[in-house]
C-alpha positions in Angstrom: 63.8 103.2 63.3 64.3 102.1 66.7 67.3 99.7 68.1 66.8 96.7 70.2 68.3 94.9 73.0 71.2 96.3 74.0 72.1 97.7 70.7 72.5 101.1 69.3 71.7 103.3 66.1 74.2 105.7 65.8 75.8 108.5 63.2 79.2 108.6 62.8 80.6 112.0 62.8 82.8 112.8 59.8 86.3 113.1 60.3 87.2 114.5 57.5 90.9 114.3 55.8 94.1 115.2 57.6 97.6 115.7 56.5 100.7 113.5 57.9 104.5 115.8 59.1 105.8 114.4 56.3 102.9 116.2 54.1 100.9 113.2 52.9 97.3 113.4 52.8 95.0 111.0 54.5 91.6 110.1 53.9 89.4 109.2 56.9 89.7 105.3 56.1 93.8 105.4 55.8 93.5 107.5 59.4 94.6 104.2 61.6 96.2 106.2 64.4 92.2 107.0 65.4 91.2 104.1 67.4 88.2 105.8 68.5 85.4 107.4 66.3 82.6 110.3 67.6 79.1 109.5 66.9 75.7 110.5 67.9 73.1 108.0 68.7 70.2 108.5 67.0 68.4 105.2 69.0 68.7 102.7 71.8 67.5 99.8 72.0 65.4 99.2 75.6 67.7 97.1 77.6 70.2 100.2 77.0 70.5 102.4 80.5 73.8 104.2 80.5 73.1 106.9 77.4 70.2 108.1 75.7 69.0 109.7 72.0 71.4 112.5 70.6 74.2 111.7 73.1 77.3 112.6 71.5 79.4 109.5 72.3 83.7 107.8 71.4 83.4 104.5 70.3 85.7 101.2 69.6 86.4 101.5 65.5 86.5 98.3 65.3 82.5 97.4 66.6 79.0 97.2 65.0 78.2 97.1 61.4 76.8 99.7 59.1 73.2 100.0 57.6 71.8 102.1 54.8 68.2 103.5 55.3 66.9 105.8 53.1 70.0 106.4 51.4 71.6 107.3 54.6 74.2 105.0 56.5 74.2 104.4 59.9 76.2 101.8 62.5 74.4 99.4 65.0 77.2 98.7 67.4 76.3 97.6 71.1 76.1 99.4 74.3 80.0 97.9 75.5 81.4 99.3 72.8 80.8 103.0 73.9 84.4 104.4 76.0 83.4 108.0 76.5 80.0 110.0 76.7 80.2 113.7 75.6 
């Protein structure tokens, strides 16, 4: 599997559940206070410079798409999208 362009394969890390003051708890979906997710690319595609294979990387939640391979899903976002490298 290998990205593209400027795009990237990445694995989303899980977040997990969390629990509100008030004592609700929320599942990773309902978490919109998170406007950033962790991730680790897994490829890049060859007009990417600024980060390489198993960089742990905070991205925009809102970018890419997700993709199922092998029964595993993945995200192709692009290289912009990335905020912070780890």
């Amino acid at each position: 599997m290998k990205a593209i362009g400027k795009n990237l394969i990445i694995q989303k890390e899980k977040q997990g559940s969390s629990k509100t003051e008030g004592g609700l708890i929320l599942s990773e979906k309902q978490r919109e206070d998170l406007r950033y997710n962790k991730a680790q690319i897994i490829s890049t595609g060859n007009l990417v410079e600024a980060v390489k294979p198993k960089d742990n990387i905070y991205y925009d939640g809102h970018a890419g798409h997700d993709i199922e391979i092998n029964k595993t899903i993945y995200q192709v976002i692009k290289e912009h999208d990335i905020v912070i490298v780890l």
